[in-house]
Each structure stands twice: as structure tokens, then as C-alpha cells.
C-alpha positions in Angstrom: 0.0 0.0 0.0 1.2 3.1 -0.8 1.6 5.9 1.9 -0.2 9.4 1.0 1.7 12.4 0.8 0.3 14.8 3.3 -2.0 17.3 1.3 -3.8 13.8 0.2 -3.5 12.7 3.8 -5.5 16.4 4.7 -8.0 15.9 2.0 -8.5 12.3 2.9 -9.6 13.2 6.3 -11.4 16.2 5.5 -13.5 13.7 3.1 -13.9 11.5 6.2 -15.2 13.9 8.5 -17.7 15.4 6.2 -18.8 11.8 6.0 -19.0 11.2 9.7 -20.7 14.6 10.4 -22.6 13.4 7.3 -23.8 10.8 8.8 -24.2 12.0 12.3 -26.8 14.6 10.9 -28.8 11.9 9.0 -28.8 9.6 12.4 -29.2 12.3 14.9 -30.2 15.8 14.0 -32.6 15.3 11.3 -34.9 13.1 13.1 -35.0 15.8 15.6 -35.7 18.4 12.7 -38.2 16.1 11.3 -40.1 15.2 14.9 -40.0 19.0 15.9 -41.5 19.8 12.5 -44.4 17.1 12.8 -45.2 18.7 16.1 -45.4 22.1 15.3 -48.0 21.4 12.5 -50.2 19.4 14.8 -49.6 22.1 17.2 -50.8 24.8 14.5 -53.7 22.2 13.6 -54.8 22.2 17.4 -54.9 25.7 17.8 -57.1 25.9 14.9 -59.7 22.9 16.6 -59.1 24.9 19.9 -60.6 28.6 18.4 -62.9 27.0 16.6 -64.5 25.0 19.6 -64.0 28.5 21.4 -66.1 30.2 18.9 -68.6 27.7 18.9 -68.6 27.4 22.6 -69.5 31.4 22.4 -72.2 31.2 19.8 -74.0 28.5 22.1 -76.1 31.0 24.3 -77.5 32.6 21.3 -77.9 29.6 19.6 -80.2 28.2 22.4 -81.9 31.1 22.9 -82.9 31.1 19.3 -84.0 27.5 20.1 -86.1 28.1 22.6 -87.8 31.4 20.7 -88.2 28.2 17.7 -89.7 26.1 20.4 -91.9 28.6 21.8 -93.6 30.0 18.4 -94.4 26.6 17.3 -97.9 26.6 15.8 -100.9 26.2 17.6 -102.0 23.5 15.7 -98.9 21.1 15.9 -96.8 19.1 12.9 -99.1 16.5 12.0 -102.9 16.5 10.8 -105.6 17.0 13.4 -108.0 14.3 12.3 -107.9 10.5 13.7 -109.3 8.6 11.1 -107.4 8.9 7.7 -110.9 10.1 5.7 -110.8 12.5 7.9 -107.2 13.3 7.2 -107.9 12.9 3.9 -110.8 15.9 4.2 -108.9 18.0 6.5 -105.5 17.9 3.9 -107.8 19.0 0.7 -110.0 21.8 2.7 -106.4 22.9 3.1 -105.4 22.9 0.2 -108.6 24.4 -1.1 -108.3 27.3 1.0 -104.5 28.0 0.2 -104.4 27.9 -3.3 -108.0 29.8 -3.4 -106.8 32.7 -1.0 -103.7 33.4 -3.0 -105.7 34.0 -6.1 -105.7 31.1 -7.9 -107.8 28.2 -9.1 -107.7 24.2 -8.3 -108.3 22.1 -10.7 -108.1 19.0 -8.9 -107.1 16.9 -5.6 -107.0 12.6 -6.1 -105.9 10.9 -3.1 -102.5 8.5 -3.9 -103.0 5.6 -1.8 -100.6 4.6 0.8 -97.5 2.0 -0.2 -98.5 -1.4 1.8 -94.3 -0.8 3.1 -95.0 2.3 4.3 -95.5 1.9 8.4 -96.1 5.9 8.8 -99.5 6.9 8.9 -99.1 9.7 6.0 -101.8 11.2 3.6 -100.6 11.4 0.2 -102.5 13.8 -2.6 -101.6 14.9 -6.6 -103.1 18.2 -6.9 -103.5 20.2 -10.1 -103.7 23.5 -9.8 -103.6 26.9 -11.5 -102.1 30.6 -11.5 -99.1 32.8 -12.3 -96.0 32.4 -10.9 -96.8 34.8 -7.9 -99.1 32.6 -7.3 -97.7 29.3 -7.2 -94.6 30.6 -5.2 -97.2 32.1 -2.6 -99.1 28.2 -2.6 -95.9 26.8 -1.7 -94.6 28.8 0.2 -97.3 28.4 2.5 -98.1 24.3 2.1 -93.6 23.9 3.1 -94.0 26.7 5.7 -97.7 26.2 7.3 -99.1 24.0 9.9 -99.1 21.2 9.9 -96.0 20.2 8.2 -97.1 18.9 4.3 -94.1 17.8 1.9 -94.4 19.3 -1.7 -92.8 16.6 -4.3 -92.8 15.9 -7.6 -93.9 19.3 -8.8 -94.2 20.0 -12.6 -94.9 23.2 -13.9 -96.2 23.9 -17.7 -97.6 26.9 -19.0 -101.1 27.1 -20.5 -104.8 26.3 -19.7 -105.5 23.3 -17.9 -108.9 21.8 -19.6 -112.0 22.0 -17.9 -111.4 24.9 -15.6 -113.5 27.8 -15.7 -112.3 30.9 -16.4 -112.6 33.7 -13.8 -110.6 37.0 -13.1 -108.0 35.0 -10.9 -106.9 32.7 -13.3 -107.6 34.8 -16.8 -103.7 36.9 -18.0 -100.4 36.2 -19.5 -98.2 33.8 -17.3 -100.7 31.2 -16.2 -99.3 28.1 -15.0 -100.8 24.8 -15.0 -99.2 23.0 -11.7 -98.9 19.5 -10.4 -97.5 18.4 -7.5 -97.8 15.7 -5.3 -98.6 16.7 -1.5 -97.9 14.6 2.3 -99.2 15.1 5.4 -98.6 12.9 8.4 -101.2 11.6 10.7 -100.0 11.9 14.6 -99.3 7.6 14.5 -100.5 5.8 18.4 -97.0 6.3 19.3 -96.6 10.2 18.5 
């Protein structure tokens, strides 16, 4: 083996050392690093968790006082249909219906009751009702069959513009933009466990 002269012998362990502080750094520092790094994100993600809870935690009074004001202006006359027997139900939903659509100006054309699915446990009253108006009206109609009491579903509504047949003309229903409206409409019957 040949001996190195001594600016190879220098260079040698200059190349050595950068290895072995090389390697020290991959073995003990950067771990470290890496760890310290990990921390500080969940640290950051905490923080984030922590002021959300806190602003959460300060919008609960108002959010149970808004609760309660819900609770306390519930209507009268409950969620569910008043009658017990489902004719009567069945009465009750399309005098509803009759009144609504007639109060916001315009005209019904007809109410068939859809009878109830043999899997269906719920006691629900299901209805297709045609109807007609202009577009004021039929937003008001449903506006106030989703919002009233009690609680009806409004499904399955098609809209079509025209004259629905066999409806009599009156001032109500007579002008440009009439609607002919269908829409299928539930309301629930309190069941013996309600």
C-alpha cells in the first residue's frame, strides 16, 4: 500500500469527516428536525380545533336562545294532521289545500288521493293536486303548504304553461303567465306512538 503524501493525507480526512458529520446529521439531527417539525403542524392544527370550539362554545347562548324562541312559536295546531281517522285526514289535507291555493288567487283544478305503499309503516296522507295561477301565485301556494301548519311535503312538482282543460275561467286565473301546476302533496297523521 502506498503511503499518502500529506496534502492527500489532509483531503483524505477532511472527506472522512464530512462523511461522519454526514452521517451524524442523517442519524441524529434530522430526526429531531423532522419530529419537531411534525409537532409544530399538529400544534398549529390544534390551535385551529381549539378557536374553533371556542367560537362555537361562544355562539351557544345565542344559539339556544334562538331555540327556545323556535320552540316557543311553534304553531298552535302542531306538525301533524288533526284528524284521527285517515278520511278524515284525507278531508282536513284537501279543505287545506282548497283554501290556500283559493286565498292566494288562484284556481284548483283537482285533488286525487294516492293511496298509501302497503311498506309504508307511517300513517301519512298522500294527494296529486292540479292547480292553477301565475307564478306569484304558485310561489305564494308553496310557500305556504312547506311553511304552514301542519307540516305537508311538496314533491314531484311540474310546472307547464297554459290552460289546464276543464277549468272555468274567472278573473284570478284569466292573463299572460298562467301556470298549470302538479305536485304531489304529504301530510302525516300523529301515529299511536306520537
Amino acid at each position: 500500500m502506498r503511503t499518502l503524501r500529506p496534502a492527500e493525507s489532509r483531503a483524505l480526512a477532511l472527506v472522512l469527516l464530512a462523511l461522519v458529520l454526514a452521517g451524524l446529521y442523517v442519524v441524529l439531527v434530522q430526526p429531531l428536525v423532522a419530529a419537531y417539525r411534525d409537532n409544530r403542524e399538529r400544534i398549529d392544527e390544534l390551535a385551529l380545533r381549539l378557536a374553533h370550539s371556542q367560537r362555537l362554545a361562544m355562539e351557544q347562548p345565542a344559539l339556544e336562545a334562538e331555540h327556545a324562541r323556535l320552540l316557543r312559536s311553534r304553531p298552535a295546531g302542531g306538525y301533524y294532521l288533526t284528524s284521527q281517522s285517515e278520511a278524515l285526514a284525507t278531508a282536513e289535507l284537501q279543505g287545506y289545500v282548497k283554501r290556500l291555493i283559493e286565498s292566494s288567487g288562484g284556481g284548483l283544478v283537482s285533488i286525487q288521493l294516492i293511496p298509501p305503499s302497503s311498506a309504508d309503516a307511517r300513517r301519512r296522507i298522500k294527494a296529486q293536486v292540479r292547480m292553477q295561477g301565475n307564478m306569484a301565485v304558485v310561489r305564494a301556494v308553496l310557500h305556504g303548504l312547506e311553511s304552514g301548519s301542519p307540516w305537508l311535503l311538496v314533491d314531484d312538482v311540474d310546472l307547464m304553461q297554459g290552460r289546464v282543460q276543464g277549468v272555468r275561467r274567472t278573473a284570478a286565473t284569466e292573463g299572460a303567465g298562467q301556470l298549470e301546476v302538479s305536485f304531489n302533496l304529504t301530510g302525516f297523521m300523529r301515529g299511536a306512538g306520537s
